[in-house]
N, C-alpha and C positions, 0 to 999 in steps of 0.2 A: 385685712392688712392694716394692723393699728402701729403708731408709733408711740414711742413712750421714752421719758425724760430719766437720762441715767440719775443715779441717785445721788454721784457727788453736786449735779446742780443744785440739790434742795442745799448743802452747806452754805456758797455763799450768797443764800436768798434770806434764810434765815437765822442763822445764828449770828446774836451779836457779842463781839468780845469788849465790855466795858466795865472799865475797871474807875475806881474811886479815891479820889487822893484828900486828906484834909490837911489843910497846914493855916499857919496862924496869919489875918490881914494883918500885912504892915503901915497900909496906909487906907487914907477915906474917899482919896480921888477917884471919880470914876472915869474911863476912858471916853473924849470927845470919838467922835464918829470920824473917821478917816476917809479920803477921797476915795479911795478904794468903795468903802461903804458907800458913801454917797453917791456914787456912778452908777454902782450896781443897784442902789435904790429906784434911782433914775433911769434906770433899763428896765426893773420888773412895772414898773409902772408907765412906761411907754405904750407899753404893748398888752394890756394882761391878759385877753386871753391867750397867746401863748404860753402862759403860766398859771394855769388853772387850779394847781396847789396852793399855791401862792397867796393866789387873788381868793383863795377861801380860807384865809386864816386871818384869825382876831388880829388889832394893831400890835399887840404885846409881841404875838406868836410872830409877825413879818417880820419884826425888831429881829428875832432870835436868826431867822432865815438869812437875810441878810447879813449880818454876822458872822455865821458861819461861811456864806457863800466868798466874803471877805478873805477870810481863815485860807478858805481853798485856792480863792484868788492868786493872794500875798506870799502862799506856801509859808502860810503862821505856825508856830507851834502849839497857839494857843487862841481859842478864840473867846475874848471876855461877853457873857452873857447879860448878868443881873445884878446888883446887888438886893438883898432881899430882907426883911426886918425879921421874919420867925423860919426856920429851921420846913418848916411845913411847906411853906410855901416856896423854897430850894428844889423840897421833894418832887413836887409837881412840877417842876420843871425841868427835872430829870426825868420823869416819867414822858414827857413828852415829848422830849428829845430823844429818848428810847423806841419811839413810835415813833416816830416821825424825822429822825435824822436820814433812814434808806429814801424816803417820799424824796427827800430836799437834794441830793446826789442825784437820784435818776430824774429828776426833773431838770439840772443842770449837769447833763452829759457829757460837758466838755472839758470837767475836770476830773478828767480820765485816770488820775494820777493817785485819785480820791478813795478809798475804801468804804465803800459804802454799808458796811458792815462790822466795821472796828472802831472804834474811838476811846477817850477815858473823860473821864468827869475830875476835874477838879475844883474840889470846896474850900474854899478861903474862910475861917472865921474869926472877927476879931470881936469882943464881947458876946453883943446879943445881933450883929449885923453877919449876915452871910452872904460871900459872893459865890456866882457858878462860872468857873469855865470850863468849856471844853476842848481837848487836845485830837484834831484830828489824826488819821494816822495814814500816810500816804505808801503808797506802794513802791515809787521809785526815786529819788534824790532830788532836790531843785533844778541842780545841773541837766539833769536827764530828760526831766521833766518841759525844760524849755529847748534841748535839742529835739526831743520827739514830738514836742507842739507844731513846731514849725512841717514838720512830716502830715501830722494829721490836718492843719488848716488847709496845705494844702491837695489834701484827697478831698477833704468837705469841700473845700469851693469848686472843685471840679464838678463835682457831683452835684453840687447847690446850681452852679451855671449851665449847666449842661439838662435839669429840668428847668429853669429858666428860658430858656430856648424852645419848649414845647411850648403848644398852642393852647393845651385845653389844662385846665387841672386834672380831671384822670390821668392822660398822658404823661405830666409830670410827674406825679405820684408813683405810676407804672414804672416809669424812668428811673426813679429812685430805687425804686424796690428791687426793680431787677439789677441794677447795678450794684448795688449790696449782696444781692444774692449769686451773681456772675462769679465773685471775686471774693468769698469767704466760702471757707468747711467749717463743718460743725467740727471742733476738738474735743475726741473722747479724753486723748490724753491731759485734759487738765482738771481731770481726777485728784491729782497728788499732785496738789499748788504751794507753792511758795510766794515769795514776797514780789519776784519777780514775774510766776507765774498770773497774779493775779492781774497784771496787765492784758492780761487774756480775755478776761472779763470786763472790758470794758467797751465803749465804743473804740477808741483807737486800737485794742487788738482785733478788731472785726474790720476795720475801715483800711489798717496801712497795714499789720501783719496778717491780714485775710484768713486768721484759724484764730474762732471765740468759740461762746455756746453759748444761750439763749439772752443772757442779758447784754450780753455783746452786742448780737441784733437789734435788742428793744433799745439801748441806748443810742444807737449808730442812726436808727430813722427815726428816732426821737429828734434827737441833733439837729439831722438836714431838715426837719418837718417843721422846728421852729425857724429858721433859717429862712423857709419860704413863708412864712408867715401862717404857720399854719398849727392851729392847739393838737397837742400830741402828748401823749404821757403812755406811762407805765402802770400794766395789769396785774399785780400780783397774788397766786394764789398757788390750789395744788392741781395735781392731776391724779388720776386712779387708774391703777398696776394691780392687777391681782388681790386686790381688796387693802393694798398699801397706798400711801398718798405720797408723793413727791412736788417738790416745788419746781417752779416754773413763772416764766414772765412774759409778758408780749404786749404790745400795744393797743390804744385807742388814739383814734384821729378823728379828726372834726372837719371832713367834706362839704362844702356845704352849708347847709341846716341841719345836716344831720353826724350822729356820731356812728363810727365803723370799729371792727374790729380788724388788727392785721397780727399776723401772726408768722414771722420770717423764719423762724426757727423748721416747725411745721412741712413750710416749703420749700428747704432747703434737704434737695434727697440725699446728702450729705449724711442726713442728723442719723440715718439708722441703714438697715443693709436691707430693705425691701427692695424687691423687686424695680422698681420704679427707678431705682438710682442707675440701671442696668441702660437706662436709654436717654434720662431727663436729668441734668444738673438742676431744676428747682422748677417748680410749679407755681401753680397762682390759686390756690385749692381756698386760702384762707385769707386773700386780699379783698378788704374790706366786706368782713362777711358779718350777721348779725349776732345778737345774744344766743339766739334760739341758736344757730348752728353751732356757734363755738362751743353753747353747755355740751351739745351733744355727740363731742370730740372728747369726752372727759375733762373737759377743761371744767372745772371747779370754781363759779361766778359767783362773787357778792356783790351786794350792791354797791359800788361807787358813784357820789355823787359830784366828782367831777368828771367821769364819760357815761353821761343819762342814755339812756334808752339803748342805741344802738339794734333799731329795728329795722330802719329802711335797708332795702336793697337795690338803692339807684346806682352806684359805685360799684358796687359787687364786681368783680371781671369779668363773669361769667354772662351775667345779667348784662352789663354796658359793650360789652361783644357780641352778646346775639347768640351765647352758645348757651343758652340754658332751655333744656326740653320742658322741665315741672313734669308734668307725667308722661310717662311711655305715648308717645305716638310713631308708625313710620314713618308718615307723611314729613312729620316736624323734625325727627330724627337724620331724614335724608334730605330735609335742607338744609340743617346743621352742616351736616358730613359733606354736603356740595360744597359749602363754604370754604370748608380747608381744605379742596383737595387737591391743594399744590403740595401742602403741608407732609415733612414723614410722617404724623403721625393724625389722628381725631380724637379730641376731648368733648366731652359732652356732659353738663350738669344737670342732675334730675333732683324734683322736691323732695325723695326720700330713696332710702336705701332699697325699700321693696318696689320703688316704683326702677332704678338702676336694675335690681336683677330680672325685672321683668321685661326689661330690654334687651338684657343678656339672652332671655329665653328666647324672645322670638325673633333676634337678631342672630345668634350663634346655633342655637338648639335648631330652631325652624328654619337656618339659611338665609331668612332674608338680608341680609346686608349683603349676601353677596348677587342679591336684584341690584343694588348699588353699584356693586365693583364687579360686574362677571366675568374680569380678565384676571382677578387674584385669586391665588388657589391657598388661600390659606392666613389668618394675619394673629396676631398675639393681643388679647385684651387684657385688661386689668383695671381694679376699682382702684381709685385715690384712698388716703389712709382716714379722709373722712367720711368717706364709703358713698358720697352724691354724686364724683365725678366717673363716666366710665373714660379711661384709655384704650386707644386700637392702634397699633404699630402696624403698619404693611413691612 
């Protein structure tokens, strides 16, 4: 039971639409720093590890971040970048604003308004001096933008206060996750997006219109994750279909000492029509799971060096609940199953897929689960779509 990433998500993960304008400097002034700037400077450096992008780029490159995050701020048209002495040194900095302008949007999620996938470059030049800026290109009107602000701050503080209130940090994280996942569908239909549609894709269509698709998710507990003070960013890479790759996104979070992997999309039985969705609105299959598991969901890992490692499995749900077997045992299997069984239903996590069916065999094939339950005559199982967890429905 695999799931897999429709194909119009790979458009706005990766293509970007940027276009190039040159016109002539009129003048030599360059732009002082505006409070705007200056606050938001004063924000990413409050706190840096919750901006772990950020906090790893040269002083030139933060200039450029800040700027833009201005831009998005202000609802600018225009955000002035550089002025630069040779034509070359423009070039590389369009190059790396081509790189690096989706990093600077999903890391600040909250300008929803943002397309994190369109912009234009405009080149000023007067002699032998070149200026860069950039035109962001927003999705929906200033106007609009500040009436649905006021919608989305408050679902985030709901949800920021309401983990706020638990006792432990699992629990608030848990908190979070499932309340994102309670109250979003995956939408197929924003396949065929428009200007308006691409509000769909952001955190505020996942957050206050409850129908996004993956980046939706990843920006949405991006958001509440810094919020709690807590480093979070975005994964981007592909996943593998039939020997085709698609694009996809999902988070890392920093628990701890250590970094996890979550993945909302995944767990939301929304996203596809398996089986699973027949009885579960969303799972905990990929809450803070490691590298080693998520490569081997098809999810397609590089290396990033801002979510290192992501090996521990202290956080894990499965692991910090007490429901993970590691290999087939009975013994271990029907303490698990004691545990829940107030519960409709029993989940159980094993360390690999042949160690899952080999449970299946002698729990279904040979009867014994029903040494556990000898008053049910019958129950419906199924594997999770990362194939470690087994499901049992009475």
């Amino acid at each position: 039971m695999k799931k897999w990433l429709m194909l119009f998500v790979l458009i706005p993960l990766t293509f970007y639409c940027v276009f190039t304008i040159r016109t002539s400097l009129e003048e030599d002034a360059i732009p002082e720093p505006t409070q705007t700037q200056i606050d938001i400077e004063a924000k990413l450096e409050s706190n840096p590890e919750i901006y772990p992008f950020y906090t790893s780029l040269a002083e030139s490159y933060q200039d450029y971040y800040v700027k833009l995050c201005a831009a998005f701020e202000d609802y600018e048209s225009t955000a002035f970048l550089e002025r630069f002495e040779t034509e070359s040194e423009m070039e590389l900095a369009e190059d790396w604003v081509n790189e690096n302008y989706r990093e600077i949007v999903y890391e600040q999620p909250d300008y929803f308004w943002v397309d994190p996938n369109s912009f234009t470059f405009k080149e000023i030049q007067k002699g032998d001096k070149y200026t860069l800026n950039v035109d962001p290109n927003f999705t929906i009107s200033e106007v609009e933008a500040i009436q649905r602000k006021r919608l989305y701050d408050e679902r985030v503080n709901d949800i920021v206060n309401g983990a706020k209130e638990k006792g432990y940090l699992f629990d608030a994280v848990l908190y979070v996750y499932d309340e994102i996942l309670r109250k979003t569908d995956y939408d197929h239909s924003l396949a065929e997006t428009d200007e308006t549609a691409l509000l769909g894709f952001s955190a505020y269509g996942c957050l206050v219109e409850g129908k996004t698709v993956c980046s939706g998710y990843t920006l949405a507990f991006t958001s509440i994750m810094q919020k709690l003070g807590l480093t979070c960013g975005a994964e981007f890479d592909e996943m593998s279909h039939n020997e085709t790759s698609e694009g996809h996104v999902w988070n890392y979070c920093k628990l701890g000492k250590d970094y996890y992997y979550f993945d909302l999309t995944w767990d939301d039985t929304s996203f596809d029509s398996d089986e699973l969705k027949q009885y579960l609105d969303y799972t905990h299959d990929f809450f803070a799971v490691t590298k080693k598991e998520l490569s081997a969901s098809q999810h397609f890992l590089k290396e990033n060096p801002t979510a290192p490692g992501c090996t521990s499995e202290t956080y894990n749900y499965y692991t910090y609940k007490n429901l993970y077997c590691g290999d087939y045992s009975f013994s271990r299997f029907r303490e698990i199953a004691k545990r829940q069984q107030q519960e409709k239903y029993i989940v159980v996590k094993f360390s690999s897929v042949n160690q899952r069916k080999r449970a299946e065999k002698s729990l279904f094939d040979k009867g014994r689960f029903f040494e556990i339950y000898p008053d049910l005559d019958g129950v419906k199982y199924l594997a999770s779509s990362s194939g470690l967890q087994l499901y049992i429905f009475f």
